[in-house]
PAZALUM-547389 format. One line per field, with one value per residue (C-alpha): x, y, z. Coordinates in nm, 2 decimals, m for minus. Layout:
N
east (X	...)
north (Y	...)
up (Z	...)
***
This chain:
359
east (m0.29	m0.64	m0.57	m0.86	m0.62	m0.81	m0.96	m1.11	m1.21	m1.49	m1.69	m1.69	m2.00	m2.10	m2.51	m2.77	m2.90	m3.18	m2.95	m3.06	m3.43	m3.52	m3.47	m3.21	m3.07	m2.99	m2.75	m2.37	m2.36	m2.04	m2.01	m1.75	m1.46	m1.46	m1.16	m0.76	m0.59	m0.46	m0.13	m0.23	m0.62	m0.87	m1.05	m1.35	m1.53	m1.72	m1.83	m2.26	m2.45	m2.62	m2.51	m2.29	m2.31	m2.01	m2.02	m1.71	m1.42	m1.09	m0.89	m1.14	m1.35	m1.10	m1.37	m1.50	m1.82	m1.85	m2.23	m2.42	m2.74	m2.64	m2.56	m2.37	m2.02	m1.87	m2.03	m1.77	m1.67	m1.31	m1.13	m0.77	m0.46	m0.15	0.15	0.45	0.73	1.06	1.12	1.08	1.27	1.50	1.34	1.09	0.80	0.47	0.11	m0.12	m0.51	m0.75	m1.11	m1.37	m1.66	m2.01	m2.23	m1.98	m2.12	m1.83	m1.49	m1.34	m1.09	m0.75	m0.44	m0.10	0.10	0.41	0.40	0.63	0.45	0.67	0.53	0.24	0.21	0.17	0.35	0.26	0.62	0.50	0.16	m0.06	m0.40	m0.68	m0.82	m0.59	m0.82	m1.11	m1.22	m1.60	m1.89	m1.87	m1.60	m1.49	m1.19	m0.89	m0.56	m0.39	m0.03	0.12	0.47	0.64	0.99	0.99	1.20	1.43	1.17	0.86	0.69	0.38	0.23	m0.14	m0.32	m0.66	m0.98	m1.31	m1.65	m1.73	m2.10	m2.34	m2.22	m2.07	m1.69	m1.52	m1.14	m1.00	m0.66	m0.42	m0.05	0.22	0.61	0.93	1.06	1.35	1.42	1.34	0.98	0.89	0.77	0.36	0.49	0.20	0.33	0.57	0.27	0.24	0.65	0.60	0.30	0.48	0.86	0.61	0.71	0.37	0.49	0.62	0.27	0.11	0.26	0.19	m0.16	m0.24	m0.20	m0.41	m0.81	m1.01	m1.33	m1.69	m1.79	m2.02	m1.82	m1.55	m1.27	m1.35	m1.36	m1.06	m0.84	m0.97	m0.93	m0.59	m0.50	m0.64	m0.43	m0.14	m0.19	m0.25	0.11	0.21	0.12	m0.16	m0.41	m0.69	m0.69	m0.66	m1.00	m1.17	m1.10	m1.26	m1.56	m1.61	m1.61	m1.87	m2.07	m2.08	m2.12	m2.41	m2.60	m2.88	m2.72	m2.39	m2.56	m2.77	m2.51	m2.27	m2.44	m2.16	m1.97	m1.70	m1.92	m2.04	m1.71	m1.59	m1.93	m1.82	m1.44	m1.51	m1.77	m1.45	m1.22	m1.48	m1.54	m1.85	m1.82	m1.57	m1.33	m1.55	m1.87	m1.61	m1.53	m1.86	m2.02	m1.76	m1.86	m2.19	m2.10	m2.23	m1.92	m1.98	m1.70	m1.51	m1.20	m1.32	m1.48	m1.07	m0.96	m1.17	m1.14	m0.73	m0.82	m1.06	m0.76	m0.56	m0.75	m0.80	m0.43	m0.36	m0.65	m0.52	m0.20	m0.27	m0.44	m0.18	m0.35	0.04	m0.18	m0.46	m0.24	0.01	m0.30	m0.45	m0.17	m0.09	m0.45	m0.36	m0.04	m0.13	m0.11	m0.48	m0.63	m0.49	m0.20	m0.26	m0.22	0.05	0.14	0.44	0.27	0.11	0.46	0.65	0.37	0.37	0.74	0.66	0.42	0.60	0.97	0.73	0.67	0.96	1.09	0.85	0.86)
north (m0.27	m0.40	m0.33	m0.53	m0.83	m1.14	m1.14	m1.41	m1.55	m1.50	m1.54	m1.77	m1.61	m1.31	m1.35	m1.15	m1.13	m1.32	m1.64	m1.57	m1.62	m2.02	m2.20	m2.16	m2.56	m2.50	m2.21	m2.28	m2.04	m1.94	m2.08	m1.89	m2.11	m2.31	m2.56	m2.56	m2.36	m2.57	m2.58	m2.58	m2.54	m2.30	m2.20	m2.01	m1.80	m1.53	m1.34	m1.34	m1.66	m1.70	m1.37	m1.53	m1.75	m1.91	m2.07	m2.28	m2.34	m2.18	m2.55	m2.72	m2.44	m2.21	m1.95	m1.90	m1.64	m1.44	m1.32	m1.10	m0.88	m0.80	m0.39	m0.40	m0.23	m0.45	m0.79	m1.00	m1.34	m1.48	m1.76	m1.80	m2.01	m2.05	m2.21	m2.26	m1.98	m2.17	m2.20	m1.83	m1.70	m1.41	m1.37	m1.17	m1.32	m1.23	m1.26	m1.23	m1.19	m1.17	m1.09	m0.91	m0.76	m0.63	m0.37	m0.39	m0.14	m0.18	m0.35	m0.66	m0.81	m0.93	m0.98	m1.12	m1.14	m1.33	m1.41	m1.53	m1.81	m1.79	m2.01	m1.89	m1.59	m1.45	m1.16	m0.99	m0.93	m0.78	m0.75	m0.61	m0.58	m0.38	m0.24	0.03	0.17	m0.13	m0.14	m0.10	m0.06	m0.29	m0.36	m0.58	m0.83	m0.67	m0.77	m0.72	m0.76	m0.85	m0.83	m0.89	m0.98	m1.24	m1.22	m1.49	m1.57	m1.60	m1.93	m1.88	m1.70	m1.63	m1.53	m1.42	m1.29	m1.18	m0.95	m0.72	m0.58	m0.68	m0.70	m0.97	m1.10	m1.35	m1.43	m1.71	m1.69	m1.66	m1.69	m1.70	m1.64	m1.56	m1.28	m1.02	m0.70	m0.49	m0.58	m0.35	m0.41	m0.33	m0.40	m0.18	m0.29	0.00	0.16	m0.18	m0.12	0.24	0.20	m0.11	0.10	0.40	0.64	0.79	1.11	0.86	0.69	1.06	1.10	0.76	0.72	1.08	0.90	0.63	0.74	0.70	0.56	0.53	0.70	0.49	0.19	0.03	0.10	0.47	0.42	0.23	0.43	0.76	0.60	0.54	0.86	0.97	0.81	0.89	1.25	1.22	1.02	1.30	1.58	1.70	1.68	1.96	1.81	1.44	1.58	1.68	1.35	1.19	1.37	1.34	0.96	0.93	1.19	0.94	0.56	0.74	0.81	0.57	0.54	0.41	0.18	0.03	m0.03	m0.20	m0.48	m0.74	m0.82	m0.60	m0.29	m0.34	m0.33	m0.05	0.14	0.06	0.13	0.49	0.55	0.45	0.64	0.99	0.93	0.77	0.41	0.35	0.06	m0.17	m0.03	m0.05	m0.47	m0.52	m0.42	m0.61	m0.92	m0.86	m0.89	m1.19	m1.31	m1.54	m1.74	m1.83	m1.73	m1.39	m1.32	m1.38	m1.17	m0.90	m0.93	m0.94	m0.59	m0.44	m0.51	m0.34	m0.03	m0.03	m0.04	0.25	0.45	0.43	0.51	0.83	0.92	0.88	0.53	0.36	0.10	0.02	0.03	m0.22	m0.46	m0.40	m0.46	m0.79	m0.89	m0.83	m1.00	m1.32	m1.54	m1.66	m1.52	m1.73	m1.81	m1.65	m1.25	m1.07	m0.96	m0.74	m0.39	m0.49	m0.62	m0.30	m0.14	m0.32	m0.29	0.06	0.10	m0.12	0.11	0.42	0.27	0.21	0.57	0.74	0.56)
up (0.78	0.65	0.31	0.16	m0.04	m0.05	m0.46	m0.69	m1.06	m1.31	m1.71	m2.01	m2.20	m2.07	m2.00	m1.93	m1.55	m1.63	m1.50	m1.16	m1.25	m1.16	m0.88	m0.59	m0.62	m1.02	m0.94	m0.88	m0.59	m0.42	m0.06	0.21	0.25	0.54	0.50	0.50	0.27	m0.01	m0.29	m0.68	m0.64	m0.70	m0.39	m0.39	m0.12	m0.04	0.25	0.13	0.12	m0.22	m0.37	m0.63	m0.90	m1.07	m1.41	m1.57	m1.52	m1.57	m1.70	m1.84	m1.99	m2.03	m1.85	m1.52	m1.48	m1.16	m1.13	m0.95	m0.89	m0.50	m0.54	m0.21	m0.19	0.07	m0.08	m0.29	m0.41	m0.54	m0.68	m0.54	m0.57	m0.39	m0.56	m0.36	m0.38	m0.40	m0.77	m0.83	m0.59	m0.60	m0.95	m1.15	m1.20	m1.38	m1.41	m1.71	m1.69	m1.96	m1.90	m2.04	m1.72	m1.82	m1.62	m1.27	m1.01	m0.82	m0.87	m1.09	m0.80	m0.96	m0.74	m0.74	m0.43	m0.24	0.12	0.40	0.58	0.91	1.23	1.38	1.08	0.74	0.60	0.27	0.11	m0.25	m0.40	m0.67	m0.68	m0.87	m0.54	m0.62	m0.92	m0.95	m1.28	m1.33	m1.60	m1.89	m2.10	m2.39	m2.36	m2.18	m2.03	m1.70	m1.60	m1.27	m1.21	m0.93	m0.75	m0.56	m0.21	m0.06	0.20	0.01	0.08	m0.13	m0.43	m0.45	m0.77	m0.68	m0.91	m0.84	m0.81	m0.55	m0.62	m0.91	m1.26	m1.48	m1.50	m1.74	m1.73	m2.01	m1.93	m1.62	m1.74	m1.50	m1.60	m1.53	m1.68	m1.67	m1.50	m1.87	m1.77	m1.46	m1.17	m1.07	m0.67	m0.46	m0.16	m0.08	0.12	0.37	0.41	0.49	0.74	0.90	0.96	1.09	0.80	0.82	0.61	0.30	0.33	0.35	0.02	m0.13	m0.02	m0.24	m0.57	m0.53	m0.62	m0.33	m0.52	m0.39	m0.10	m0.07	m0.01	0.30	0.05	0.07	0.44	0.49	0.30	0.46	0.82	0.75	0.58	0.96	1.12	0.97	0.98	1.38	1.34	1.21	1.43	1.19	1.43	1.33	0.95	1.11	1.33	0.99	0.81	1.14	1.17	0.76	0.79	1.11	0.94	0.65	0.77	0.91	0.61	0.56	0.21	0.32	0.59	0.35	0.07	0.37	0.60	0.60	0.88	0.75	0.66	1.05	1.17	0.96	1.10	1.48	1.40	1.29	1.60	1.79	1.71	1.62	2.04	2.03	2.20	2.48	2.44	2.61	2.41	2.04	2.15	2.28	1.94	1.75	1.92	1.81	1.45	1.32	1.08	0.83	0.90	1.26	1.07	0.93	1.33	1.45	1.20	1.24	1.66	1.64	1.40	1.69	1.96	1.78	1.72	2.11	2.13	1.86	2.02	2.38	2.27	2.05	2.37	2.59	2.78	2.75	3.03	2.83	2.52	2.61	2.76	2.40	2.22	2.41	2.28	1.94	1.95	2.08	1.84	1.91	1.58	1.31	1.12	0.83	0.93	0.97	1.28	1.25	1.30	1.61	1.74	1.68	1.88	2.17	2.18	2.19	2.41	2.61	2.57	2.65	2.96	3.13	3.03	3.22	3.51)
***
């Protein structure tokens, strides 16, 4: 599930937006991430060149600044660090953000999650994020907490912070602790579990109590496509049709197009031609290719995604053929180490159980 998950850092002294007057060389912009992912340091990235400028940092300065006059709903950058899992296993362990954000269109990005590095893949095993209800507009300092418990086979925890849009955002502390069960859980990742064991009704449910945001933005989109599929899952097919034919009705809008021209905004404008019946699988993969990531990891990612719409599309549709091919795609692990591939799995399996009961 493409759950957006990947956040970052930001602000020391809030300043005006006048800091991106000058010259391009005196700004600290933030650069995607091209290299190895590391234990103990902050990495940042970003998926727009020159869009975002960082100031500080979070040791030495005790502030980092996230900044940025780019308006676009599906632009971000983020700070992240993984720490290795083992000494907080099988306990309760929490996160502490202060930070104070000025004139945010969209979201401030903070995230804590726990993950299973197993060979050739990475599962999500708890998480919290503020993609959930992003805050945004201005506001003095405030403090987030993160609280999670931390499964037997988590390998690594990742605090993450960031900006997605234009705005300002300052953080001066990130505290991590142990702490006891009378401190409760923020887990959000009961509505991966659900989609991942198919219990599309549960997720129905779940998915109603978070606030859908912008429609304007991939967030809106994402969680709409999936509250689609999941009422197609679920036999609801005139209200899944609706929800459909609402979403292609809106990436269509000039408004949306122009607010989302990343690679991801591109693929979540071919993904909902797809599935509304507008491109053909080859015509869905073909445009995908065309997608000029800015990363070679973020073009894999987003590919593996694209197989595995084909593979939910042809199967919906009764294709078990081009579904199981699909679905093969998708679950070769050609596309990276670092997704999970569990739901793809469980769908070939059952694509490929389908099979041999009808023959």
């Amino acid at each position: 599930m493409d759950i957006v998950k990947q956040l970052g850092v930001a602000v020391a002294v809030l300043v005006s937006a006048s800091v991106f007057a000058g010259e391009d060389n005196k700004k600290n912009y933030v650069s995607p991430y091209k290299g190895e992912e590391v234990f103990g340091e902050w990495m940042f990235d970003t998926n727009a060149e020159k869009s975002f400028v960082r100031k500080g940092e979070l040791e030495s300065d005790k502030s980092l600044t996230f900044l940025s006059d780019h308006n676009g709903s599906d632009v971000w950058a983020v700070a992240r660090k993984n720490l290795d899992a083992k000494p907080y296993r099988n306990g309760r362990v929490q996160v502490q953000f202060k930070y104070r954000y000025k004139d945010v269109s969209k979201a401030v990005l903070l995230a804590f999650s726990a993950k299973d590095q197993r060979e050739k893949q990475q599962k999500e095993l708890a998480w919290d994020n503020t993609y959930v209800n992003p805050p945004v507009g201005s506001s003095d300092w405030t403090a987030t907490a993160m609280v999670l418990d931390i499964p037997e086979e988590a390998d690594i925890l990742r605090i993450a912070m960031g900006l997605v849009g234009s705005g300002e955002v300052e953080i001066s502390e990130v505290k991590l602790s142990q702490v006891d069960t009378s401190v409760a859980s923020t887990d959000k990742g009961l509505i991966d579990r659900l989609w991942e064991k198919e219990d599309y009704a549960g997720y129905l449910e779940e998915i109603k109590k978070w606030p859908l945001g912008d429609q304007m933005s991939t967030r809106y989109v994402s969680l709409k496509f999936h509250w689609y599929i999941a009422l197609h899952e679920t036999g609801q097919s005139r209200e899944a049709e609706e929800i459909i034919n609402e979403l292609l009705n809106l990436v269509s809008k000039p408004e949306w197009l122009a607010a989302n021209t990343s690679d991801w905004g591109q693929s979540t404008l071919a993904r909902i031609k797809y599935f509304s019946g507008e491109l053909t699988d080859q015509e869905y993969l073909d445009a995908s290719q065309r997608i000029d990531a800015i990363t070679e990891k973020r073009k894999l990612r987003l590919m593996h995604w694209v197989y595995e719409d084909v593979g939910v599309k042809n199967r919906m549709d009764g294709n078990l053929l081009a579904a199981k091919a699909a679905f093969q795609k998708a679950a070769s692990r050609e596309w990276g180490e670092t997704l999970s591939y569990d739901y793809v799995d469980s769908q070939l399996k059952k694509v490929e159980s389908a099979l041999v009961a009808s023959k």
